[in-house]
TORNU-974635 format. One line per field, with one value per residue (C-alpha): residue number from 1; residue in three letters; x, y, z. Coordinates in steps of 0.25 Angstrom, whole numbers. Each point is the difference from the previous one (the first is absolute). Layout:
<recs>
n: c(NUM:...) $
res: c(ALA:...) $
c1: c(X:...) $
c2: c(Y:...) $
c3: c(Z:...) $
</recs>
This chain:
<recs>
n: c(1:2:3:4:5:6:7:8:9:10:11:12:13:14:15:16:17:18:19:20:21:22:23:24:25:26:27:28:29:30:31:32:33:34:35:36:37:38:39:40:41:42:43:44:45:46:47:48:49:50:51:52:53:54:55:56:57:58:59:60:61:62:63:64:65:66:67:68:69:70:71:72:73:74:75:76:77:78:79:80:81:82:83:84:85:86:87:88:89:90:91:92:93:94:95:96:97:98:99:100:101:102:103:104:105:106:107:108:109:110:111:112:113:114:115:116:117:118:119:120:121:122:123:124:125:126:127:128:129:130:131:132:133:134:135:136:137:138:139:140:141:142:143:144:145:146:147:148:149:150:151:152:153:154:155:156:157:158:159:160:161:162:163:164:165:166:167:168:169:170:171:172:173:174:175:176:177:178:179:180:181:182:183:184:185:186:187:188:189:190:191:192:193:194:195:196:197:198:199:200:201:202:203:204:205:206:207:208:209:210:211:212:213:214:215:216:217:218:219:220:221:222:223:224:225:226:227:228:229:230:231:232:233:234:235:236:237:238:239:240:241:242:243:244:245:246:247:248:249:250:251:252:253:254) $
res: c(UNK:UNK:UNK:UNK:UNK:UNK:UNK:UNK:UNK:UNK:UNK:UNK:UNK:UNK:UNK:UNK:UNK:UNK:UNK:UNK:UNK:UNK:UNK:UNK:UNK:UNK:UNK:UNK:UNK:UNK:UNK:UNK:UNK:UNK:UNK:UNK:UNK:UNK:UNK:UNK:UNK:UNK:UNK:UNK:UNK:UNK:UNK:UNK:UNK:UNK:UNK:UNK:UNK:UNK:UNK:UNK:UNK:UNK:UNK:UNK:UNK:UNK:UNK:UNK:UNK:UNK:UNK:UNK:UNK:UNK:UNK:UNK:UNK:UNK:UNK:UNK:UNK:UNK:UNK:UNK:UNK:UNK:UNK:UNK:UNK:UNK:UNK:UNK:UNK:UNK:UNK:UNK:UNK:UNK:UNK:UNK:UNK:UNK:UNK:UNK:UNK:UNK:UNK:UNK:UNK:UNK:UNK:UNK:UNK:UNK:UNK:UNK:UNK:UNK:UNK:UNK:UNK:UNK:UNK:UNK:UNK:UNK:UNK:UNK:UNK:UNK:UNK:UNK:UNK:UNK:UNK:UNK:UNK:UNK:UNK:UNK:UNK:UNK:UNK:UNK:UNK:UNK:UNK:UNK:UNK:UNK:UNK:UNK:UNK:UNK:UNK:UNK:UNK:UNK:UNK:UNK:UNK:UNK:UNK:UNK:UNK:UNK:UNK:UNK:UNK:UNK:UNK:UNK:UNK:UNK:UNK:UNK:UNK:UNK:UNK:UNK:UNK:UNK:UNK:UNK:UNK:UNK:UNK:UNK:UNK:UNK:UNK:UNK:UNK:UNK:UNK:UNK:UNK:UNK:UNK:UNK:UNK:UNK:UNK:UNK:UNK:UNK:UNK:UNK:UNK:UNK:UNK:UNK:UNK:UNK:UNK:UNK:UNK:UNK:UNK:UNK:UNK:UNK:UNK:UNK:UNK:UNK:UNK:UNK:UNK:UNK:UNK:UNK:UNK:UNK:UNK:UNK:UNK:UNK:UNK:UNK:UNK:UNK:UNK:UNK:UNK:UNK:UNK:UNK:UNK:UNK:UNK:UNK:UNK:UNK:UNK:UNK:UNK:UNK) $
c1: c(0:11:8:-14:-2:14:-2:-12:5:11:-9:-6:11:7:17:6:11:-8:-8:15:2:-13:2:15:-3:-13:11:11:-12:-2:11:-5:-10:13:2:-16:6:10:-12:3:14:11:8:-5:3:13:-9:-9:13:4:-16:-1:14:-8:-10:8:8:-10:-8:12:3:-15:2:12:-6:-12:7:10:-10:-8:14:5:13:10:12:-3:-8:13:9:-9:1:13:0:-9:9:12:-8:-5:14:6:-9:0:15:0:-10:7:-11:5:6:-9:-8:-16:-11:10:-9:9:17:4:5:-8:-1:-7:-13:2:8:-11:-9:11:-2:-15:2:10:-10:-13:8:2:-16:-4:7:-9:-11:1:5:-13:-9:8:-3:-16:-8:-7:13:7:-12:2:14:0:-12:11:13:-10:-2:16:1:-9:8:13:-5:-2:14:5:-11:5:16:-5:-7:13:6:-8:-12:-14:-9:-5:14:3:-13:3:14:-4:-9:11:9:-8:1:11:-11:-9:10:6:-12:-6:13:3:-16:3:13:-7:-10:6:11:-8:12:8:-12:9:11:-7:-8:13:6:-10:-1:15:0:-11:5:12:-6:-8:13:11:-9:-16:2:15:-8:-10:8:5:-13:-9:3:2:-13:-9:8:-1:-15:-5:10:-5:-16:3:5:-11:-9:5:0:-14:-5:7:-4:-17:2:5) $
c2: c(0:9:-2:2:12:7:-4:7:12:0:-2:12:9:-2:2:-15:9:10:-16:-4:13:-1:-16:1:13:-6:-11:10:6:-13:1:9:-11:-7:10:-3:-12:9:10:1:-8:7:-11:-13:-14:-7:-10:8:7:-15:-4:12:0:-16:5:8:-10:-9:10:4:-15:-2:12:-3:-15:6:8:-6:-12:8:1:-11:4:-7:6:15:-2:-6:9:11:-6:0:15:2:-6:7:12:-1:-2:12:10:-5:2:13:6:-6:-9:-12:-4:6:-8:2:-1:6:9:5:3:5:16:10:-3:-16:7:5:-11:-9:9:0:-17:1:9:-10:-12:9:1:-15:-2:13:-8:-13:9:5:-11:-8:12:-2:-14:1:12:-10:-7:12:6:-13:0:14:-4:-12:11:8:-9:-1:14:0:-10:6:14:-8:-1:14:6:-8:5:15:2:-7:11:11:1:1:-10:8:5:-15:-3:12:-5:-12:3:9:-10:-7:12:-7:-12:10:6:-15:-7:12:1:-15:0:11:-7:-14:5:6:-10:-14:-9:3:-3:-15:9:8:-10:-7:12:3:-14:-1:13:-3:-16:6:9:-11:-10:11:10:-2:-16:2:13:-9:-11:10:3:-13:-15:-7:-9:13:7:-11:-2:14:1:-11:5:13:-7:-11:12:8:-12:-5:13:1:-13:4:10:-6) $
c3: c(0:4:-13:-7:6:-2:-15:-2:8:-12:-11:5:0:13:-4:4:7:9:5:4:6:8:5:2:9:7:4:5:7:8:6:10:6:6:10:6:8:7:6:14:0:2:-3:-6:3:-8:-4:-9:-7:-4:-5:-8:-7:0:-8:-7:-5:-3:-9:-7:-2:-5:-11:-5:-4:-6:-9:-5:-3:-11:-6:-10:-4:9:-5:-1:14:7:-5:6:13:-1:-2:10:13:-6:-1:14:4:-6:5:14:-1:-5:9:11:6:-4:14:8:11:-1:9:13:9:10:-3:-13:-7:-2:-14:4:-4:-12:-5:3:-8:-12:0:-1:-11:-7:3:-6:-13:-4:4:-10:-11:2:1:-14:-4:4:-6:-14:-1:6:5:11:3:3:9:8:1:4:12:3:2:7:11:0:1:13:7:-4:6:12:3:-6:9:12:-4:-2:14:6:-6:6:-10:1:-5:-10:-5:0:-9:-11:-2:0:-13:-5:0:-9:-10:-9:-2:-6:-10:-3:-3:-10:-7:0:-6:-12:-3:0:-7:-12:0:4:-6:13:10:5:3:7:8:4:5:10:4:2:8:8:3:3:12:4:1:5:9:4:4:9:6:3:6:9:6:2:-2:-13:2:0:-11:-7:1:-1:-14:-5:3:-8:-11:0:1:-14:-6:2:-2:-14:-3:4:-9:-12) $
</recs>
């Protein structure tokens, strides 16, 4: 229904760019729901840092699968992913992050926060590429993958909320950076779709760039952090449950 309705909506003029622009914003926009579970909490307990970088995880992990598996080109598809680690690699090295310890709530420079802010900005990147690169592919397959990072983007403000107030911010600030920090999401995934889109040859390369990019950040950051926080057992369950979850969804939906 969803992908009927977005068809219609271009068929009657609406510009395939400004709906990416609208979705992928609604999704950056989410992120603000991540600070409701820290109302009245100065301080949240470690175990929900480690479930939602979980959640997190298991989303991103969900994503990744279903949008590569629209993909039928193998080679151009691994050679992306490829890219993708390398690429994720290279700007964490650059912008200096690429050793920094996550999740800490007490200790750290004066700068902690707003390196931790620079890492959400990073992460968002690699998610706007699979954004447009969903929407090029299908209208209603790119709507539900921008609703599956969404969710991601809520549990991930989670944690960069819980970081920022242990850095002397209101909740509130906490919350609009947390949406701000999904700012370069917005301006990846409606370039990535205008690109796609007038070039559709290079959609696998594109795919498998954001799949290795966001694997890697699954694999090298969200599930160590999570370890740090709860037990293996749990992490493990409640990855696995988000993953289950986007993939069932996709699959009522095809």
């Amino acid at each position: 229904m969803v992908a009927v309705a977005l068809r219609r909506a271009i068929l009657q003029g609406v510009n395939g760019t400004l709906l990416v622009l609208l979705l992928a914003s609604a999704s950056a926009v989410a992120a603000a729901v991540g600070a409701l579970p820290l109302l009245g909490r100065p301080r949240p307990p470690r175990a929900w840092l480690g479930w939602a970088n979980a959640v997190a995880a298991g989303t991103m992990l969900g994503a990744s699968y279903v949008l590569t598996s629209v993909v039928n080109e193998s080679w151009p598809l691994a050679v992306g992913a490829a890219l993708g680690v390398l690429f994720t690699h290279w700007t964490h090295a650059v912008s200096g992050t690429d050793s920094l310890e996550l999740n800490r709530l007490e200790g750290g420079d004066p700068t902690y926060g707003y390196r931790i802010f620079m890492v959400g900005m990073l992460h968002s990147g690699t998610e706007g590429v699979a954004i447009g690169a969903a929407f090029a592919t299908d209208l209603g397959f790119g709507t539900f993958l921008a609703l599956a990072i969404a969710v991601h983007n809520v549990a991930e403000a989670t944690i960069l909320v819980s970081v920022l107030r242990a850095q002397g911010l209101l909740l509130h600030q906490g919350a609009g950076l947390a949406v701000a920090a999904n700012v370069s999401q917005v301006l990846m995934a409606v370039v990535t779709f205008a690109v796609l889109d007038a070039a559709p040859a290079i959609v696998p390369w594109a795919a498998g760039f954001a799949m290795g990019g966001m694997v890697n950040l699954v694999l090298v950051e969200l599930l160590p952090e999570s370890y740090r926080e709860s037990g293996r057992t749990s992490i493990a369950v409640v990855s696995v449950l988000a993953l289950a979850t986007v993939l069932l969804i996709r699959g009522a939906l095809t």
